[in-house]
C-alpha positions in Angstrom: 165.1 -113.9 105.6 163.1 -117.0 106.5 161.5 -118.5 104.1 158.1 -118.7 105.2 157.9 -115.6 105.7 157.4 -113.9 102.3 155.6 -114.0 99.3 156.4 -112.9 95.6 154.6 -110.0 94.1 153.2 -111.7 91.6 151.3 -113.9 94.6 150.5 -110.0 96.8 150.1 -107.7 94.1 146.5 -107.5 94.5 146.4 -108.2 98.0 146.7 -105.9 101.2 149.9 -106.3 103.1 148.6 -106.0 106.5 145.5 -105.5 108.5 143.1 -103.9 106.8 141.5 -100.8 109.4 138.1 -99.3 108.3 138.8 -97.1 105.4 139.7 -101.0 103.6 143.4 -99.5 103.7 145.9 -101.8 105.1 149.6 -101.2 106.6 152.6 -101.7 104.5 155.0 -104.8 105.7 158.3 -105.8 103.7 157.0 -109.4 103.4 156.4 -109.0 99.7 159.2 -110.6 97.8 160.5 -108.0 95.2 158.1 -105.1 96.9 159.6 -101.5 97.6 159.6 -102.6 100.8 161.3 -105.6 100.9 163.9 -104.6 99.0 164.5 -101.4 101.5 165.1 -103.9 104.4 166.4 -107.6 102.4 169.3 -105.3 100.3 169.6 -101.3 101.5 170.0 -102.2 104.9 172.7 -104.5 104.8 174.8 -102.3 102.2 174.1 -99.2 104.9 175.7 -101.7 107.2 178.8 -102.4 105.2 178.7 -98.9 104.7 178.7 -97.8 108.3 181.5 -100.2 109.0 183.8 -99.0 106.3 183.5 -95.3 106.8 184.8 -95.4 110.5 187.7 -97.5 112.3 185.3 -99.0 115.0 186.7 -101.5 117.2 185.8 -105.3 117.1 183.2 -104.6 120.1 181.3 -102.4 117.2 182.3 -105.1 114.6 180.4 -107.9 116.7 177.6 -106.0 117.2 177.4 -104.8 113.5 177.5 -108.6 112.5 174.9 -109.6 115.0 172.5 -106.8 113.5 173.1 -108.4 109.9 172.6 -111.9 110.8 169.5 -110.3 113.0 167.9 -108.4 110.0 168.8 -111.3 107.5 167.8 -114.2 109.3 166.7 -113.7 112.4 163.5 -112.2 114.5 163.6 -108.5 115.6 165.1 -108.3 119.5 164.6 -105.9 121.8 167.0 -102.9 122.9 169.1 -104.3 125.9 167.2 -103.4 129.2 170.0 -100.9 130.1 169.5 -98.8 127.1 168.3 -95.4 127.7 165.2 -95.5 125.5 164.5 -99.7 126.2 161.2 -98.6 128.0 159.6 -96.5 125.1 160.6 -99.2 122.5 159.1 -101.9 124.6 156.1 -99.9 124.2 156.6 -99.3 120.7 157.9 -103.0 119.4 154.8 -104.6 121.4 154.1 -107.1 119.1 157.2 -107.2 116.9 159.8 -108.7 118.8 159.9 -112.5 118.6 158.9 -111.9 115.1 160.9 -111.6 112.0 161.5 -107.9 111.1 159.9 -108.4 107.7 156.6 -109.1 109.6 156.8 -106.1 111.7 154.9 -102.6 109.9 157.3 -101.2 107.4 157.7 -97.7 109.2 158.0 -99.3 112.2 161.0 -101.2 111.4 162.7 -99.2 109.4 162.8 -96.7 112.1 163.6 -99.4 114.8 166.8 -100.8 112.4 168.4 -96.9 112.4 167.6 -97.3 116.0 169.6 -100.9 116.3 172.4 -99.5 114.2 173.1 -96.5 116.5 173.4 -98.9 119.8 175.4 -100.9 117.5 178.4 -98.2 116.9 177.7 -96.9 120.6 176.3 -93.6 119.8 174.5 -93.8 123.0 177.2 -94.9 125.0 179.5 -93.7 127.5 182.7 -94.5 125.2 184.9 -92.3 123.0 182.2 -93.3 120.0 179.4 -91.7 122.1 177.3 -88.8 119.9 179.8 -90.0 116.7 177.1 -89.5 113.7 177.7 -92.9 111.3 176.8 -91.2 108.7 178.8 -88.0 108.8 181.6 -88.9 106.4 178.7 -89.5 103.9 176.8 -86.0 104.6 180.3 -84.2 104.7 181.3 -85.7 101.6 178.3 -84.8 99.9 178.4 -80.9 101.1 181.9 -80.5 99.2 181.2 -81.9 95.4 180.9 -79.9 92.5 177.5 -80.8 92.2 176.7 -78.2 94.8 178.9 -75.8 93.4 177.5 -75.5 90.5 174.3 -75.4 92.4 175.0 -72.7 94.1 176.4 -70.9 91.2 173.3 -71.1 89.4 171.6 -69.0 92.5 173.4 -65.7 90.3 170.9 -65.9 87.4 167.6 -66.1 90.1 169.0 -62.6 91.1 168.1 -60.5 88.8 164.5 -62.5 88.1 160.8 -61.2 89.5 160.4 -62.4 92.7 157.3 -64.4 91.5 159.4 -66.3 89.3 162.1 -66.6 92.2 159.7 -68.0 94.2 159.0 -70.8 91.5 162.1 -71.6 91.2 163.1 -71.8 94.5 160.4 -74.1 95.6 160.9 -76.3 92.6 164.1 -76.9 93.9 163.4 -77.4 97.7 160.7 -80.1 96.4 163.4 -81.6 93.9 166.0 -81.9 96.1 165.0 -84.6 97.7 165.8 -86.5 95.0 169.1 -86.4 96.7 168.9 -88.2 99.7 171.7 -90.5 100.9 169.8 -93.5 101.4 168.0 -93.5 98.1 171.1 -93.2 96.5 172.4 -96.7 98.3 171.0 -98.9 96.1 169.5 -97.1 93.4 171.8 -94.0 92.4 170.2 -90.3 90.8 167.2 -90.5 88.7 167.7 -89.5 85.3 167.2 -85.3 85.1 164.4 -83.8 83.5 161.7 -81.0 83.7 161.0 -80.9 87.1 156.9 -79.7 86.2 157.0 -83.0 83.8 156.8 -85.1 86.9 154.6 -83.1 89.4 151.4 -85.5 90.1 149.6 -82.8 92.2 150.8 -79.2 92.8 148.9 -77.0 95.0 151.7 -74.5 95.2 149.6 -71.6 94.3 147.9 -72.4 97.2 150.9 -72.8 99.8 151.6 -69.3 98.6 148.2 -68.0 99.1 148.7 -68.9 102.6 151.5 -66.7 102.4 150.9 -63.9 101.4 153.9 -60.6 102.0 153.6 -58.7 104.6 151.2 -60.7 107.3 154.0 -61.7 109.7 153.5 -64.9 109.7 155.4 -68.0 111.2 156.3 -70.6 109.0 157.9 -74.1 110.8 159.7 -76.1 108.1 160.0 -79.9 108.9 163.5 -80.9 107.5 164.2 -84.3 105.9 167.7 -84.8 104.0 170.8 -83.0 104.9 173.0 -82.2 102.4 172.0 -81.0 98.8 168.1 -81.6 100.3 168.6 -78.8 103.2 170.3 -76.4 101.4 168.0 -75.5 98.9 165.3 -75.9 101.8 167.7 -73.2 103.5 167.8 -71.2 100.6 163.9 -71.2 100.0 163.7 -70.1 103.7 166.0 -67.0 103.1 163.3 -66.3 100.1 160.6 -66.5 102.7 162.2 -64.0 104.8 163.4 -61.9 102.4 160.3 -60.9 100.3 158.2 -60.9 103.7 156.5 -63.8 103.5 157.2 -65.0 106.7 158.5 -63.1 109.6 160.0 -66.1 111.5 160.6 -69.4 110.4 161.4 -72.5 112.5 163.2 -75.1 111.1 162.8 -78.4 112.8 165.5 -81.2 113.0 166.0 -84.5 114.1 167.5 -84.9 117.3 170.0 -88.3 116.6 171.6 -89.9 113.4 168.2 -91.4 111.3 167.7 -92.3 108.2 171.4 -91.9 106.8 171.1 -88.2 105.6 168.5 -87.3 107.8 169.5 -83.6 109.2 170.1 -82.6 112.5 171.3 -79.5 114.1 175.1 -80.2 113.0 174.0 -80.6 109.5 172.1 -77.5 109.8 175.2 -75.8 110.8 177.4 -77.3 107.8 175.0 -76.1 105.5 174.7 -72.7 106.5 178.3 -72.6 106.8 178.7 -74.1 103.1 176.7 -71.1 102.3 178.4 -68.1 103.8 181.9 -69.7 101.9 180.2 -69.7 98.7 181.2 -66.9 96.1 178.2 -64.7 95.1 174.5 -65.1 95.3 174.8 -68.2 97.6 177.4 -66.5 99.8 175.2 -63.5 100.5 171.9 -65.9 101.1 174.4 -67.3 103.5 175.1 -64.7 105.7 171.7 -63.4 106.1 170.4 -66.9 107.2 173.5 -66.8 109.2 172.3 -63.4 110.8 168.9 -64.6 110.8 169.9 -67.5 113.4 171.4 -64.7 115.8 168.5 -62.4 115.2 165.8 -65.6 115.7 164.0 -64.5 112.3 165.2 -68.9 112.0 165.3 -70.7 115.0 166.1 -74.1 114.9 164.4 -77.1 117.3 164.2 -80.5 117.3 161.9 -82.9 119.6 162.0 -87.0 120.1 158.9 -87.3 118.2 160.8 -86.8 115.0 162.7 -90.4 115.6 160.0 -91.9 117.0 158.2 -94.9 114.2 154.6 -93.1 114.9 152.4 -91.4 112.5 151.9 -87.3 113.1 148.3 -88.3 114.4 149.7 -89.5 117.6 152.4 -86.4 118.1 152.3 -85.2 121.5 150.8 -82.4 122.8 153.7 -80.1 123.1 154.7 -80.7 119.6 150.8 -80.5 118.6 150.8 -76.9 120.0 154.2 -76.0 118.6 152.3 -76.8 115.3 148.8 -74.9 115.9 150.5 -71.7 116.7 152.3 -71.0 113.7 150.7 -70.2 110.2 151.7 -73.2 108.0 154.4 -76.0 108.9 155.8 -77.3 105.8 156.7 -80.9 105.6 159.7 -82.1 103.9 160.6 -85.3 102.1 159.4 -88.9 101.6 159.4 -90.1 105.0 157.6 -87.1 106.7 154.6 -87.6 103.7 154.4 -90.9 105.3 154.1 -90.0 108.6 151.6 -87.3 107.7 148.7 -89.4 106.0 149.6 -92.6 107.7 152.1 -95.5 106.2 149.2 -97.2 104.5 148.0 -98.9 101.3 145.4 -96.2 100.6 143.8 -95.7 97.3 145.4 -93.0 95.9 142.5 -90.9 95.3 141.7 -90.8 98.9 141.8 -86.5 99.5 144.7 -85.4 101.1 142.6 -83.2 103.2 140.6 -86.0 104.7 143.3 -87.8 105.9 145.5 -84.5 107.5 142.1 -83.1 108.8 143.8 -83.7 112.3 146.7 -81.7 111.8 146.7 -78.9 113.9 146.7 -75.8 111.6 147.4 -75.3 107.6 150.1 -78.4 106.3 152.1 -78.4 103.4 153.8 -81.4 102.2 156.9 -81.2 99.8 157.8 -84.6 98.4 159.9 -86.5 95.5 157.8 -90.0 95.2 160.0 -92.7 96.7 157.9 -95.1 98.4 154.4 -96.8 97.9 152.3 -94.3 99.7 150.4 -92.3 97.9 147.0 -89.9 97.8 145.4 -87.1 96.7 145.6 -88.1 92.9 142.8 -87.3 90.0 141.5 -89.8 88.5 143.2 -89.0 85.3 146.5 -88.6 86.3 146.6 -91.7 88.1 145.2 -93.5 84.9 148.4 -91.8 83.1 151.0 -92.9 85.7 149.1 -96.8 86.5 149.5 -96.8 82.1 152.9 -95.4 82.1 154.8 -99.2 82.8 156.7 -97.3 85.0 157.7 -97.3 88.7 156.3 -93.7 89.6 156.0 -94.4 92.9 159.4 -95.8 93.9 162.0 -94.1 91.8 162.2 -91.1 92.5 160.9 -88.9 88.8 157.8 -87.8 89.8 156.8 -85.5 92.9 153.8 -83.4 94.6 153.4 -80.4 96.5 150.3 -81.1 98.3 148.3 -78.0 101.2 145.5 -78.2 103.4 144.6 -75.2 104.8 
């Protein structure tokens, strides 16, 4: 990265990283030596690249490109998509501003999203070629799905049969909110956070609400906003099977992204290899399975996906059809670190600012589900922020604390 174009934290830790808009919030850049950040786009992009290139025998075309993308992010300014890609008009749009510039000047979200973006043209997922529609980070999803981690994860579904279904429900939700903490791209440079008692590290938890909104027997329509693939969407899966099941939803639609983002973010494949990871499964798991498999045919689950989910917007400028897709269901249920960004806005807020006030344009009831992995956070009291700010700790970063957050 060029030099001038950082500073340490001890020089920015008290000062905002980007234009500051009325509420005195500013936007988060990466220019912040030794920042969250920074470190996402100076160190866990460049390993994703090594990565990438390791995990697949791409040709020296792909090899080229993937060295120009490191020298690029490294030490160069962000370029623009090649004026025969299929989406160069939309990014044009989007990178006004940015290009020219070097990437850690450019908004966080914004370049983050437009790197995933640059690595796909870079192993030709949008070409013409035998690599077209090739997901980079398959190997890593796939590899995940067959550990025996998730076996004994899915063993452990036999001793939630027998349990009340209020405690089911607990449990359940506890671990489609905790398993984020396994996200593929977290894991690049930072590995698992140390296990503990997931209510030890909950910093706000409206899920008595979330289930209020719920309750058995009103028919409602939940949509689910998917994040992680992998040991994320399975117990998301699972909690959706619980939903259906015990009649608090009639129909659930579970959205996906429609490309290769984020490393483990799910699409509709990875959708697919979870429920079929289920329906092998011995017991509990294996009969959760088949009824979500069943579901799918019946359209109790349907699954979508729409361009706005790879798009490096916040939700307050979602289109209109995705808008209305929202507004007619009863709750939509965000998943994950990167969707809780998208939500309130990718921004150095105070983090007492309400959570309401800041999803108030949200079209219907929103719940967010979210292990604490980047800087953006809100909805705190006072006191628990005072206990987290006093712990010495990197709460918001390392993934050991987490929220379950509703506005209805």
């Amino acid at each position: 990265m060029p030099e001038n174009t950082s500073r340490t934290s001890d020089e920015g830790a008290d000062r905002d990283s980007g234009p500051a808009d009325e509420s005195g919030s500013s936007v988060i850049l990466s220019d912040e030596t030794g920042s969250f950040a920074w470190g996402v786009l100076a160190k866990r992009h460049p390993a994703l690249i090594q990565q990438v290139r390791d995990a697949f025998p791409y040709g020296r075309r792909q090899h080229a490109a993937l060295d120009a993308l490191l020298d690029e992010i490294t030490n160069g300014v962000v370029e623009p998509l090649a004026p025969s890609a299929h989406d160069h008009g939309q990014w044009a749009e989007w990178g006004r501003g940015h290009f020219g510039r070097p990437w850690f000047d450019a908004p966080f979200l914004w370049a983050e999203s437009y790197f995933y973006r640059r690595l796909l043209g870079a192993v030709e997922y949008f070409g013409t070629g035998p690599w077209q529609g090739v997901d980079p980070f398959a190997p890593f999803k796939q590899a995940e799905l067959r550990t025996a981690v998730v076996d004994e994860e899915l063993g452990a579904l036999d001793a939630l049969a027998d349990v009340s279904a209020e405690e089911r429900a607990t449990a359940l939700l506890h671990a489609s909110l905790w398993g984020n903490r396994a996200d593929l791209g977290f894991r690049v440079t930072e590995g698992d956070p140390a296990p503990g008692d997931a209510t030890d590290g909950l910093v706000a938890d409206d899920a008595a609400v979330l289930w209020r909104l719920l309750p058995a027997g009103a028919g409602s329509t939940v949509a689910v906003v998917a994040d992680n693939a992998g040991r994320e969407l399975i117990p998301d899966l699972i909690l959706i099977d619980h939903l259906l099941v015990h009649r608090h939803a009639k129909r659930v639609v579970l959205h996906v992204k429609p490309s290769p983002y984020y490393v483990s973010d799910a699409m509709t494949a990875d959708a697919v290899d979870c429920l079929r990871r289920l329906t092998e499964a011995p017991g509990e798991a294996g009969r959760i399975g088949n009824r979500l498999w069943e579901a799918v045919a019946t359209g109790h689950v349907e699954i979508r996906t729409h361009p706005f989910f790879c798009a490096p917007l916040p939700y307050a400028e979602m289109p209109d059809d995705l808008r209305e897709e929202f507004a007619a269901v009863t709750l939509t249920i965000l998943k994950g670190d990167l969707n809780y960004r998208r939500l309130v806005g990718d921004q150095r807020w105070d983090a007492r600012t309400r959570f309401a006030d800041l999803t108030a344009y949200f079209p219907g009831a929103v719940a967010a589900l979210r292990t604490l992995k980047s800087d953006v956070i809100v909805g705190l009291e006072q006191k628990t922020l005072d206990a987290l700010e006093g712990s010495g700790r990197a709460w918001r970063t390392s993934g050991t604390h987490a929220l379950v957050q509703v506005r209805r």
